[in-house]
FITORDREN-283494 format. One line per 8 residues: for each residue x, y, z of N, C-alpha, C. Coordinates in Angstrom, 2 decimals. Layout:
! residues N
X:Y:Z:X:Y:Z:X:Y:Z | ...
This chain:
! residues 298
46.44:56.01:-74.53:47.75:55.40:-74.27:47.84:55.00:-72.80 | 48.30:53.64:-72.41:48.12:52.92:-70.92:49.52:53.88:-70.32 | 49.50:53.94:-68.85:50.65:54.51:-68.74:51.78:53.20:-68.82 | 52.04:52.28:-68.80:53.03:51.37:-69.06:53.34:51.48:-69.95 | 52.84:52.10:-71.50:53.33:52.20:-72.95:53.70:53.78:-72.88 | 53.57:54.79:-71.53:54.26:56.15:-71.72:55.60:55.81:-71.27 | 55.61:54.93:-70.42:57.25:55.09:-69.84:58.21:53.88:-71.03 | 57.74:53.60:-72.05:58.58:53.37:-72.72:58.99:54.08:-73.63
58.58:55.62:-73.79:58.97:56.28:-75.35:59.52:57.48:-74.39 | 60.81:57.52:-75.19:61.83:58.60:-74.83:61.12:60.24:-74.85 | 61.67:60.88:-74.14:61.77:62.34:-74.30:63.01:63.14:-74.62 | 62.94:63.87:-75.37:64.39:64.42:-76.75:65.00:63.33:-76.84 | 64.96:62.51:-77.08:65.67:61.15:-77.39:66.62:60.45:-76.56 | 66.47:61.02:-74.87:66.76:60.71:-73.95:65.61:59.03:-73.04 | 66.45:58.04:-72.64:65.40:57.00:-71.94:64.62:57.88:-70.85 | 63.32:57.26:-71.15:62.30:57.85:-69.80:62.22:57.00:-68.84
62.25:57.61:-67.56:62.01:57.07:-66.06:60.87:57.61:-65.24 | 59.71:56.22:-64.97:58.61:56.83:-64.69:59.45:57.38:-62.96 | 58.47:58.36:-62.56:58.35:58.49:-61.01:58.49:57.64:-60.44 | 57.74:56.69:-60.44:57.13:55.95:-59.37:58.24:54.58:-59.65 | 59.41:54.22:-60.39:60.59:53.91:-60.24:61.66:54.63:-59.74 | 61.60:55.79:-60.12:62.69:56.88:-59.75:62.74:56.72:-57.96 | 61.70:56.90:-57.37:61.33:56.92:-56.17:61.87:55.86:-55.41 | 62.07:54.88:-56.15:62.59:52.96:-55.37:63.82:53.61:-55.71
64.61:53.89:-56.51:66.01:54.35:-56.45:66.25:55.11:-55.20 | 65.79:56.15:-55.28:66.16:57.08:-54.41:66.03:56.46:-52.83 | 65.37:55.92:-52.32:64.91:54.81:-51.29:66.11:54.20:-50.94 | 66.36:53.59:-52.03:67.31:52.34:-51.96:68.60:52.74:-51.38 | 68.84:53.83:-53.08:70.08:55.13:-51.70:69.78:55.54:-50.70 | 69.06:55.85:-50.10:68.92:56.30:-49.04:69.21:55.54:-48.06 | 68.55:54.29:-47.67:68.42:53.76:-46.82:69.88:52.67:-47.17 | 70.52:52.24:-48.32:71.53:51.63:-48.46:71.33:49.89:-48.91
69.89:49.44:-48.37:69.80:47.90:-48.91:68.22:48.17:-49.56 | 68.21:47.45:-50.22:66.85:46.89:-50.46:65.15:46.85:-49.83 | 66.04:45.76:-48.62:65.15:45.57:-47.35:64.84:46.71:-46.57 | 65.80:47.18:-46.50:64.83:48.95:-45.90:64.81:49.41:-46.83 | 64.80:49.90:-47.69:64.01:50.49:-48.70:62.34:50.02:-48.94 | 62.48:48.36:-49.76:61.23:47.70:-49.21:60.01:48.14:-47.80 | 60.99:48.04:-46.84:60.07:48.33:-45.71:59.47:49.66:-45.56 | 60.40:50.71:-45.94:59.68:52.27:-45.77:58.94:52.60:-46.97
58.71:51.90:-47.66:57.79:52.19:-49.08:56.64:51.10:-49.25 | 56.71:50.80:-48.10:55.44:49.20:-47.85:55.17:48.47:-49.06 | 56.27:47.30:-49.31:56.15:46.90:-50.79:56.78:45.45:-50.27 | 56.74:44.71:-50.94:57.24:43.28:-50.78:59.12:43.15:-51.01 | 60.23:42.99:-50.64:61.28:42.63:-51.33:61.50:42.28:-52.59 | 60.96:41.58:-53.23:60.66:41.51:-54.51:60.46:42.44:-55.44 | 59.31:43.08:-54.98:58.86:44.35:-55.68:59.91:45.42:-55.38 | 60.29:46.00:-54.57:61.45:46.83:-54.69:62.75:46.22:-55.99
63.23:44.72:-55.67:64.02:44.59:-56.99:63.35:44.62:-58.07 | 62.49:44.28:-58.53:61.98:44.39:-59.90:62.21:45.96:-60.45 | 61.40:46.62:-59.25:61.21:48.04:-60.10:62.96:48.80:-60.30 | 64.24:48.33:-59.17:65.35:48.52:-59.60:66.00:48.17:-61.06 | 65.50:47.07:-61.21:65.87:46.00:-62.35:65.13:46.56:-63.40 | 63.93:47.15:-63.67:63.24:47.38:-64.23:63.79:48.99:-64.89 | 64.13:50.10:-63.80:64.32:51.10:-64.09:66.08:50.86:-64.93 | 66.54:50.42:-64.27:68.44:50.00:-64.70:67.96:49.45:-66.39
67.58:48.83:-66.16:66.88:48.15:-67.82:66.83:49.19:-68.89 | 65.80:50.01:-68.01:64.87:50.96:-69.27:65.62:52.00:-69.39 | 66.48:52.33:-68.94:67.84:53.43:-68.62:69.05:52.77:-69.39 | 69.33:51.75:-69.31:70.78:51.14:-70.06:71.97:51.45:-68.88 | 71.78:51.28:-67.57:72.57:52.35:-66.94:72.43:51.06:-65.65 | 73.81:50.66:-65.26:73.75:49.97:-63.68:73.87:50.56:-62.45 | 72.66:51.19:-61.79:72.65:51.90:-60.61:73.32:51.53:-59.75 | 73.36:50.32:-59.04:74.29:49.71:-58.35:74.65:48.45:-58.00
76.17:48.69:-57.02:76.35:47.49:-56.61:75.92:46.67:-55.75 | 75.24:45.27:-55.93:74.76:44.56:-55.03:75.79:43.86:-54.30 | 75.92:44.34:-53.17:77.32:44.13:-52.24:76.44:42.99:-51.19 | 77.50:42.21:-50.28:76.46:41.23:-48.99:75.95:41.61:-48.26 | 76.11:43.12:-47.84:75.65:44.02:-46.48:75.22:45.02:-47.33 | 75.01:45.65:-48.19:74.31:46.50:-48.40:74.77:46.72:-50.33 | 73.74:47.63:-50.56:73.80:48.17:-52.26:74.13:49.31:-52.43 | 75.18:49.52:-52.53:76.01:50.98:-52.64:76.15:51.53:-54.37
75.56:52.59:-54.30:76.04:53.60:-55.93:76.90:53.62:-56.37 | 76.61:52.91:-57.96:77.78:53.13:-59.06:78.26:54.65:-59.27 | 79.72:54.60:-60.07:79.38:55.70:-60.43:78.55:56.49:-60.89 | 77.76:55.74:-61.66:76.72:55.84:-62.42:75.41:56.51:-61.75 | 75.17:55.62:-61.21:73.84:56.25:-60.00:74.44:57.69:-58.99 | 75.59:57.75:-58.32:75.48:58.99:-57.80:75.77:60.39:-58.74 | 75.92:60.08:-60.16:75.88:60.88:-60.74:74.23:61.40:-60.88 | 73.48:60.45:-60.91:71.84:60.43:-61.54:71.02:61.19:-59.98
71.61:60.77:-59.03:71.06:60.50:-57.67:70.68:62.26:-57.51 | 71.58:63.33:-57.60:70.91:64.49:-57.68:69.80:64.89:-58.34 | 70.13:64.26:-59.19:68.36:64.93:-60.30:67.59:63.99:-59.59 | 67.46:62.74:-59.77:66.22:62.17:-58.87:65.91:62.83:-57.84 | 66.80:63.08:-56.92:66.01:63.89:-55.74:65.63:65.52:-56.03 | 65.95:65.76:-56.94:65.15:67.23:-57.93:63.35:66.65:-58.31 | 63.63:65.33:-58.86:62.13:65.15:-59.11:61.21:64.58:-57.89 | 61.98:64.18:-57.31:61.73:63.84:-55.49:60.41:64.96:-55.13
61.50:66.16:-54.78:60.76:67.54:-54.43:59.85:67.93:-55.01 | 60.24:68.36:-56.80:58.71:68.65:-57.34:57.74:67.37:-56.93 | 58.05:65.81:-57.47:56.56:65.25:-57.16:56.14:65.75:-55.55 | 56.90:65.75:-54.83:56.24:66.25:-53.38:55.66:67.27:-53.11 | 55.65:68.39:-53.98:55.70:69.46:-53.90:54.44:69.77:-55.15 | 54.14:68.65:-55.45:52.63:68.64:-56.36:51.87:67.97:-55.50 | 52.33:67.15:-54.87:50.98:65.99:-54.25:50.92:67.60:-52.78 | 51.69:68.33:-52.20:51.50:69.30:-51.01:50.31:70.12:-51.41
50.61:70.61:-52.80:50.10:71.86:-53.30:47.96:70.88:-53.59 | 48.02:69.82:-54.16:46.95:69.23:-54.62:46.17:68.78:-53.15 | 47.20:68.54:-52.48:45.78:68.03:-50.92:45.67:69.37:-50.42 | 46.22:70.87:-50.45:45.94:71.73:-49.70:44.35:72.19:-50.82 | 44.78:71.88:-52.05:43.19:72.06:-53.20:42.15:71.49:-52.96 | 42.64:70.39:-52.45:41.13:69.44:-52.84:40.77:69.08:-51.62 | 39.78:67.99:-51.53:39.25:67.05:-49.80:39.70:66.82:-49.22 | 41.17:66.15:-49.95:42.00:65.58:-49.00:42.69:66.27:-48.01
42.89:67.79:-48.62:43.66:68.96:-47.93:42.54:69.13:-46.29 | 41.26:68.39:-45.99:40.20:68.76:-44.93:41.28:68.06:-43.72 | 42.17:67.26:-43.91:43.03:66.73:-43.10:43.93:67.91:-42.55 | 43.87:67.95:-41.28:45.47:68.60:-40.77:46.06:67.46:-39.84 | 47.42:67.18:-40.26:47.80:66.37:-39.70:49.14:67.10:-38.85 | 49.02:66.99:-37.52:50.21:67.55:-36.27:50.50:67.17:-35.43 | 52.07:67.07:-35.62:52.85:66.17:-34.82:53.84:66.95:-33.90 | 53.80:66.75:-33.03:54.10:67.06:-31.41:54.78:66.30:-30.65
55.48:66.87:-29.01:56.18:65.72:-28.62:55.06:65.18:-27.83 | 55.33:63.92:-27.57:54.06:63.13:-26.69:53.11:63.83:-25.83 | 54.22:63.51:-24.66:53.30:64.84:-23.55:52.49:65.76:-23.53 | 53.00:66.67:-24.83:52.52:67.61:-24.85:51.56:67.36:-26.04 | 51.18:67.01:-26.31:50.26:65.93:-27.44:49.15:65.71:-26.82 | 49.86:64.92:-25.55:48.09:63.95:-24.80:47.80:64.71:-23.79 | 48.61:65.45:-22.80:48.28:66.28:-21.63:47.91:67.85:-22.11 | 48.25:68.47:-22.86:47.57:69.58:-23.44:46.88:69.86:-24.49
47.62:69.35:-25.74:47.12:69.98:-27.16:45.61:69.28:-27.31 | 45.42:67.99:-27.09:44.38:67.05:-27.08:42.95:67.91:-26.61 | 43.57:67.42:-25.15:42.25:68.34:-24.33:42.09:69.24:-24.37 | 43.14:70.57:-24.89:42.67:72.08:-24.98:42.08:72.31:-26.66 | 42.47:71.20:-27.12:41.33:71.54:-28.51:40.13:70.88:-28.14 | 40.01:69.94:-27.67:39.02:69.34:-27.48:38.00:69.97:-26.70 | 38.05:71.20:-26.29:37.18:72.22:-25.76:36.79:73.45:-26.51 | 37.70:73.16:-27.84:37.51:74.24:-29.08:36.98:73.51:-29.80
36.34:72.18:-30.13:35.87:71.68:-30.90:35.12:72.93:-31.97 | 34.55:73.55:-31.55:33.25:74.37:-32.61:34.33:75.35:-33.12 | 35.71:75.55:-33.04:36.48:76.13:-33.74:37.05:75.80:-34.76 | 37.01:74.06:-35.12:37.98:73.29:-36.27:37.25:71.87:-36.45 | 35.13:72.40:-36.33:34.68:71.15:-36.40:34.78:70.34:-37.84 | 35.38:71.34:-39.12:35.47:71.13:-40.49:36.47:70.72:-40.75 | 37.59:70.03:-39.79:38.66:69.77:-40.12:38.89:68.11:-39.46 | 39.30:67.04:-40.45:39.44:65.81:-39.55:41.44:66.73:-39.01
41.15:66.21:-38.21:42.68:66.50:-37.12:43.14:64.83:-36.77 | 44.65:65.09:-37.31:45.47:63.78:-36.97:46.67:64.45:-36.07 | 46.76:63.56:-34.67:47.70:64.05:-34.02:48.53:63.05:-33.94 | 49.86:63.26:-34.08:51.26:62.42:-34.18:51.86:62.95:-33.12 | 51.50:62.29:-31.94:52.91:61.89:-30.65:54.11:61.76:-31.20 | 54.92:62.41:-31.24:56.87:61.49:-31.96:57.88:62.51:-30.78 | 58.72:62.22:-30.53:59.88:63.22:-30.37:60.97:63.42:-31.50 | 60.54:62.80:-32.68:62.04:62.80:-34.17:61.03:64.20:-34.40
61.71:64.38:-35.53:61.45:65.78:-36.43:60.64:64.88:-37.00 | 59.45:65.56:-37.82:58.38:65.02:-39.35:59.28:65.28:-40.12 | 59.30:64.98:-41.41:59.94:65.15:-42.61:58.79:65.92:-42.99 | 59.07:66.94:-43.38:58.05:68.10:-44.16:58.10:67.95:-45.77 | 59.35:67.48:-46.19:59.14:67.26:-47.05:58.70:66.26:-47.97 | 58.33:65.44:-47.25:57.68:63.88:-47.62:56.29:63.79:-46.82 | 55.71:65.00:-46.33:54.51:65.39:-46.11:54.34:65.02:-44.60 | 55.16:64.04:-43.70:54.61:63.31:-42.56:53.85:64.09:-41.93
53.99:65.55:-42.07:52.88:66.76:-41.34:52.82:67.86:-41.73 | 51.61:68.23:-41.46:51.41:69.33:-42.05:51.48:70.46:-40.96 | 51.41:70.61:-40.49:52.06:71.54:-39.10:52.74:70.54:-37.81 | 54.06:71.10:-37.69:55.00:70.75:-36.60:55.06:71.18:-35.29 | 54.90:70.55:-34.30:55.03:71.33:-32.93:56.97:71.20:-32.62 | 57.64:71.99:-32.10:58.56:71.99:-31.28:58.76:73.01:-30.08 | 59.82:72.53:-29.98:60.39:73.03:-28.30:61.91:74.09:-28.80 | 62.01:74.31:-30.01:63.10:74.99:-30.39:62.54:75.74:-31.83
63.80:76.85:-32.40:63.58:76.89:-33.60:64.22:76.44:-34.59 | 63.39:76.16:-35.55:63.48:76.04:-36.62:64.85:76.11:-37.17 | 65.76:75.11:-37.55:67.16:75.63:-38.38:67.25:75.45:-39.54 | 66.49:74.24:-40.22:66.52:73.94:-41.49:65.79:74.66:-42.52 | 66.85:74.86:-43.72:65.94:75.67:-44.98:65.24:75.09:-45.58 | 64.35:76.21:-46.16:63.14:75.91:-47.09:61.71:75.62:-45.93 | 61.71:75.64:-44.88:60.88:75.75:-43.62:60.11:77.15:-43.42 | 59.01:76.98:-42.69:58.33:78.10:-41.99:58.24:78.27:-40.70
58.75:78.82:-39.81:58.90:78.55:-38.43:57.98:79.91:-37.82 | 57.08:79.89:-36.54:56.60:80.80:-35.96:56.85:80.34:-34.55 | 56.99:81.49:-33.68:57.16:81.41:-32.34:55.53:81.45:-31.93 | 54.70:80.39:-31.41:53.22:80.11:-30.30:53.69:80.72:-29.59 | 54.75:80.08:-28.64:54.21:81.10:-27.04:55.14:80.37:-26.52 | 54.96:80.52:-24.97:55.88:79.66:-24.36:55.23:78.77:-23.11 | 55.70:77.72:-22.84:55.58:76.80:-21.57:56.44:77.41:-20.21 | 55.28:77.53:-19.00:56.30:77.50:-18.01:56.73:76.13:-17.49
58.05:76.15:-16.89:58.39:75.06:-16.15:58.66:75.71:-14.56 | 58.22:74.44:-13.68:58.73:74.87:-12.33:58.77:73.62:-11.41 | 59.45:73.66:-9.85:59.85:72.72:-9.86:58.46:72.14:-8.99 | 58.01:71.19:-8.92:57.35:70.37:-8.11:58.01:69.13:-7.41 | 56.94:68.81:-6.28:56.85:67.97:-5.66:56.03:67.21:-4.49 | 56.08:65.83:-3.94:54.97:65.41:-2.82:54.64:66.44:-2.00 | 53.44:66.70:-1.28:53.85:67.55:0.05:55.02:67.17:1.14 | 55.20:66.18:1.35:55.58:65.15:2.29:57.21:65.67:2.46
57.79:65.89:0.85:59.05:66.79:0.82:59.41:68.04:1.83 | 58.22:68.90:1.52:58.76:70.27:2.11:58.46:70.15:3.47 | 58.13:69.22:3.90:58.36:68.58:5.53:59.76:68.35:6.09 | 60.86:68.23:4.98:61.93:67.26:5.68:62.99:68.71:5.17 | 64.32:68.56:5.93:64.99:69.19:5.50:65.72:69.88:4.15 | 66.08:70.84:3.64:66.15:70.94:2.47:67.27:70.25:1.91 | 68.31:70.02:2.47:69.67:69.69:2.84:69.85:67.63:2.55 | 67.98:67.29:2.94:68.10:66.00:2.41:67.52:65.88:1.20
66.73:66.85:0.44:65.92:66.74:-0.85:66.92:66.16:-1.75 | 65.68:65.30:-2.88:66.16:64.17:-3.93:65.57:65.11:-5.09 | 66.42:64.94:-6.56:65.78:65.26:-7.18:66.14:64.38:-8.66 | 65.01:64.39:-9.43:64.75:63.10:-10.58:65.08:64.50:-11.77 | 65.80:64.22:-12.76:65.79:65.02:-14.51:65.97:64.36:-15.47 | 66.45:65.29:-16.48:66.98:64.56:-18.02:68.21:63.86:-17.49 | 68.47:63.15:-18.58:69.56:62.64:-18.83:70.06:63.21:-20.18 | 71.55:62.61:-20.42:72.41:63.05:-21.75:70.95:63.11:-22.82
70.80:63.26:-23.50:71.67:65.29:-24.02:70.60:65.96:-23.87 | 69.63:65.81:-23.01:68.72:67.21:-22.69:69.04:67.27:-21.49 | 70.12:67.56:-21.20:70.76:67.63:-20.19:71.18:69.22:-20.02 | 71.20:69.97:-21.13:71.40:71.01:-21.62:70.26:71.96:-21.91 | 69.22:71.67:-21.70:68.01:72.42:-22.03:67.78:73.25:-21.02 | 67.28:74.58:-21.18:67.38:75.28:-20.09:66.59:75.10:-18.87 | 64.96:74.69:-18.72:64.75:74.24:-17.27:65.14:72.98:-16.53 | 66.33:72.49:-17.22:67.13:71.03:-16.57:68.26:71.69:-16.11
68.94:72.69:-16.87:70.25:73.29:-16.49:69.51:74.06:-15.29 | 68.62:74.90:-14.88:67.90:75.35:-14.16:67.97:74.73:-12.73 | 67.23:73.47:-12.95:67.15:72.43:-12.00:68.44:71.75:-11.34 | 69.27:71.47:-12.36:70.31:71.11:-11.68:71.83:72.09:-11.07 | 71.33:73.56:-11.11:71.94:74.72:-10.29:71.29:75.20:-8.59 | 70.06:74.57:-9.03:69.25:74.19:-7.74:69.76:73.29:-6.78 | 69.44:72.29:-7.72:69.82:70.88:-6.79:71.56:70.95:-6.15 | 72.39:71.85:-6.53:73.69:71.92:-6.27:74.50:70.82:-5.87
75.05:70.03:-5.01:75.65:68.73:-4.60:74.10:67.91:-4.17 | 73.00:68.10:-4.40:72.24:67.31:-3.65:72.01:66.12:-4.72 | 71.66:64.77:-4.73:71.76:64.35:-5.69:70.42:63.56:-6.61 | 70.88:63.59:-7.97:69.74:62.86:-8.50:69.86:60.94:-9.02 | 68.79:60.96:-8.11:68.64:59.87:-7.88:67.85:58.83:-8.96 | 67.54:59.74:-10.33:66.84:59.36:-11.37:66.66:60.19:-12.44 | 67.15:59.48:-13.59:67.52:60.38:-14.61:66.66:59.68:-16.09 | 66.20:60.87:-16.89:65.41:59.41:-18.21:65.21:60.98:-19.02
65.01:60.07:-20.40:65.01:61.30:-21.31:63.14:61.42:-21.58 | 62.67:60.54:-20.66:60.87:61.05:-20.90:60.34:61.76:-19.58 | 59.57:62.60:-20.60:59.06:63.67:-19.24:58.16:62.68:-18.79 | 57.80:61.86:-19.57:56.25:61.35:-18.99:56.92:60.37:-17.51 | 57.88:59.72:-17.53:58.53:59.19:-16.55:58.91:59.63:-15.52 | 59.62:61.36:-15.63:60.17:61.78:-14.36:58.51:62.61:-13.93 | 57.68:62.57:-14.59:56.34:63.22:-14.10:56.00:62.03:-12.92 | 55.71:60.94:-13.23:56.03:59.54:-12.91:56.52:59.79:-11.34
57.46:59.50:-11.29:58.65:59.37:-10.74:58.28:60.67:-9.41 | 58.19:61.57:-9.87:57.91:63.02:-8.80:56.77:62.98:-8.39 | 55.61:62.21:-8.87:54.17:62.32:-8.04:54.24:60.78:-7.28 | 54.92:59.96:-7.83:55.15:58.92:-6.52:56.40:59.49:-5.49 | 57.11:60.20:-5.37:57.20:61.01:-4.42:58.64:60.75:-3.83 | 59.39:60.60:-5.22:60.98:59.89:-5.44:61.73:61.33:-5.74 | 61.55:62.26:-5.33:62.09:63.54:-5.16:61.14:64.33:-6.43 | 62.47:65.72:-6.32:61.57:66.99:-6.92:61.84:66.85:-8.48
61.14:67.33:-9.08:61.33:67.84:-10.96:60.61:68.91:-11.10 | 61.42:69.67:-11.98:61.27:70.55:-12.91:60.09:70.02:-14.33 | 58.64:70.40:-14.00:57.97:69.87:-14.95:57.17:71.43:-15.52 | 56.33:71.02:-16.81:55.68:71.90:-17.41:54.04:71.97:-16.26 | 54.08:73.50:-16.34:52.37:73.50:-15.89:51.46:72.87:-16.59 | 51.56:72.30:-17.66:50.38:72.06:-18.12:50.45:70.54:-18.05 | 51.21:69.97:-17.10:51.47:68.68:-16.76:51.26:68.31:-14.93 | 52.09:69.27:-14.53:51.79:69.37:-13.21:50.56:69.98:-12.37
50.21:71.19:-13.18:49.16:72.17:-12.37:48.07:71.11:-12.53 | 47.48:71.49:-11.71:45.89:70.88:-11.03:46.15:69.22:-10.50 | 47.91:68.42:-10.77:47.59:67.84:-9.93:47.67:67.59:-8.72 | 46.96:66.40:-8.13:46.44:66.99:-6.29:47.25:66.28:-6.01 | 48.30:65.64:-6.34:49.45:65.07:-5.49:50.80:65.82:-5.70 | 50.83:66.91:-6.48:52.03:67.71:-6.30:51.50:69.10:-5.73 | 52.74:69.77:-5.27:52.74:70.97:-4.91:54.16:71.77:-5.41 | 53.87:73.29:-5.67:54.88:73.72:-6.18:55.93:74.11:-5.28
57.15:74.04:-5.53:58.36:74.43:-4.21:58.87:75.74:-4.45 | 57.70:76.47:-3.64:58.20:77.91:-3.08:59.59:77.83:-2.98 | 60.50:79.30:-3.85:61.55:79.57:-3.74:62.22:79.21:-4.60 | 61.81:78.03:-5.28:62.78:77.21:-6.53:62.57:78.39:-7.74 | 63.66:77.70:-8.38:63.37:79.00:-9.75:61.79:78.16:-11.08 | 62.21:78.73:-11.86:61.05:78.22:-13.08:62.12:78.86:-13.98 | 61.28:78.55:-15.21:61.91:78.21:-16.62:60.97:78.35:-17.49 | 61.17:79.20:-18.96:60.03:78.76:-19.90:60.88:78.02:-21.01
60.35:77.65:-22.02:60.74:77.18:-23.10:59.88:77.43:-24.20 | 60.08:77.97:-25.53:59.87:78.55:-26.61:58.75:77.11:-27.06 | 57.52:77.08:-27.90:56.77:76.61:-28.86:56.94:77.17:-29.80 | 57.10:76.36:-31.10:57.58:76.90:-32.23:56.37:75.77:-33.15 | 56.13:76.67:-34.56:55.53:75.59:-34.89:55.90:75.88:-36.51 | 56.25:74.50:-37.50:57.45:74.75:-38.24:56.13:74.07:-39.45 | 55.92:75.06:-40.64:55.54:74.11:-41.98:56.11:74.37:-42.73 | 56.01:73.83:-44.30:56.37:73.70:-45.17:55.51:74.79:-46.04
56.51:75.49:-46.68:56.31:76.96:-47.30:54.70:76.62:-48.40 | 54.47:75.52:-48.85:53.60:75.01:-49.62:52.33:74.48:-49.25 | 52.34:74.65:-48.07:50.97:74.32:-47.27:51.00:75.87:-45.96 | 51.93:76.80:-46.11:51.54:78.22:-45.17:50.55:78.31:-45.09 | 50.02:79.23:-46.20:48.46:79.62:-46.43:47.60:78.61:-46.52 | 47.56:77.74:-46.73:46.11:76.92:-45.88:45.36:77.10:-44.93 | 44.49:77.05:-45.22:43.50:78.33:-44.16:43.03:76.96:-43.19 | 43.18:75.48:-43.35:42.72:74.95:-42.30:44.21:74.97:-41.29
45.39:74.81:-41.74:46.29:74.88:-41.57:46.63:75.72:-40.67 | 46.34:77.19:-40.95:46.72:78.11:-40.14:45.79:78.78:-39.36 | 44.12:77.92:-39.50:43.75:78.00:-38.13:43.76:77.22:-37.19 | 44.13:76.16:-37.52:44.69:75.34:-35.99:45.82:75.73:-35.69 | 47.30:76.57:-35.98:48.34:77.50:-35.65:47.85:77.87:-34.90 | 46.62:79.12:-35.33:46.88:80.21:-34.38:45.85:79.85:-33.65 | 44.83:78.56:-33.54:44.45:78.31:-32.26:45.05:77.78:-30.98 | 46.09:77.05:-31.59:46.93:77.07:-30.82:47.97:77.85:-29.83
48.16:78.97:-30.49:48.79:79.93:-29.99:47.87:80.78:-29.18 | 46.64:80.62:-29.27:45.37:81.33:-28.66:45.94:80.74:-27.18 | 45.50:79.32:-27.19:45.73:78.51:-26.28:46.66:78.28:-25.38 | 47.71:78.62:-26.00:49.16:78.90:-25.36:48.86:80.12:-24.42 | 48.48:80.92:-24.85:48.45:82.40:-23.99:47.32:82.36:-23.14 | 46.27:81.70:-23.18:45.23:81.56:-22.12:45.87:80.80:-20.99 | 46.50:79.60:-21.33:46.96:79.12:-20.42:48.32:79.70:-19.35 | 49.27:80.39:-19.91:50.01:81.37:-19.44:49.10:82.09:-18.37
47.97:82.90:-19.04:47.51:84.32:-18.21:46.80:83.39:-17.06 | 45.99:82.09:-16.62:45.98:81.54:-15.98:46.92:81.12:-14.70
């Protein structure tokens, strides 16, 4: 039997809906038009309506309204829209369980914030090579969250914990922060020092709140929500920042400012309860966390 002749015969005498329509629904809600839907499921415009048109068909049921700005749920569809995303999870939650089984599972894929992506995690595995030579490794630079549950990774780096359920969260270790700057600074009075940070809303993170109890009325003269910028910014020699050691140390154009405070911040690293035990999985974790603490006792 072809599968195009399974999704036409009912189950208990209910219409059947393959997956792989169910999935363009759920999309469509999600994202609200078509066209993004289309785009995050890499499919042509076309092909997203058909398979709508197609599933509404084979259902007897009008999912929704095609409005000028967007396609909003009938009654009809947000009644349906819970169970689809019930079969959402299990199919996700078969394709998690089947790549951690098979070849495909030789992938670990981990996503991190940039910085700490290309200036540490990179090069400090890359000296463990003979620790995870059986594993292809995909590293994802992002600062958004992965969706764990749509697989985007299989181990998560953050800078916080974990709040969302159905997650696995472990505390790695922690980053110090401290403040640097040119030499050329601790030449001039303290009274004229400049200093570069976050802006809104890590503005609130604790080695920025840190930094800017320091800096007291003195002022900052440059503000951005990328570290890689105010790293930038402090080794051309546009005042002080609060950066991570594993960004600043060893380079030869900063120096650290005796007296300033420091800061750590928590590594957390967050999977999905269905890929835990994966043994490639959770030895790049805890090599990581190896790594974390070497670099600390350093």
């Amino acid at each position: 039997m072809r599968t195009s002749d399974v999704q036409k015969y009912p189950i208990a005498g209910a219409p059947f809906a393959a997956w792989d329509d169910v999935r363009f629904f759920i999309e469509v809600a999600r994202q609200g038009s078509l066209s993004g839907a289309a785009r995050t499921l890499g499919v042509e415009h076309s092909t997203a309506a058909r398979r709508i048109a197609g599933l509404e068909s084979g259902i007897g049921l009008r999912l929704f309204d095609r409005l000028a700005t967007r396609w909003r749920l009938t009654p009809q569809g947000e009644a349906l829209l819970p169970a689809a995303r019930r079969i959402e999870a299990e199919a996700l939650a078969f394709g998690r369980t089947a790549a951690s089984a098979t070849a495909a599972g030789a992938t670990v894929c981990v996503s991190a914030p940039p910085m700490f992506a290309s200036h540490f995690l990179v090069p400090q595995l890359a000296t463990r090579f003979d620790r995870w030579h059986d594993i292809r490794l995909e590293i994802v630079g992002e600062v958004r969250f992965a969706d764990h549950q749509r697989r985007e990774a299989d181990l998560a780096l953050r800078f916080m914990r974990p709040t969302e359920t159905g997650l696995a969260g472990r505390k790695l270790g922690e980053l110090d922060f401290r403040v640097y700057a040119t030499a050329d600074w601790l030449g001039r009075p303290e009274s004229a020092w400049r200093f570069v940070g976050y802006n809104d809303p890590l503005a609130d993170v604790p080695h920025q709140k840190a930094l800017a109890a320091f800096a007291g009325s003195r002022p900052f003269v440059l503000r951005s929500n990328n570290l890689g910028a105010l790293h930038s910014a402090c080794r051309s020699g546009l005042g002080l920042a609060m950066l991570p050691g594993f960004l600043a140390h060893g380079d030869e154009r900063l120096v650290e400012v005796q007296g300033a405070p420091s800061s750590t911040r928590e590594l957390w690293s967050v999977v999905h309860p269905d890929v835990r035990r994966d043994p490639r999985v959770k030895r790049i974790k805890d090599l990581i966390a190896e790594l974390l603490a070497e670099t600390r006792g350093n």
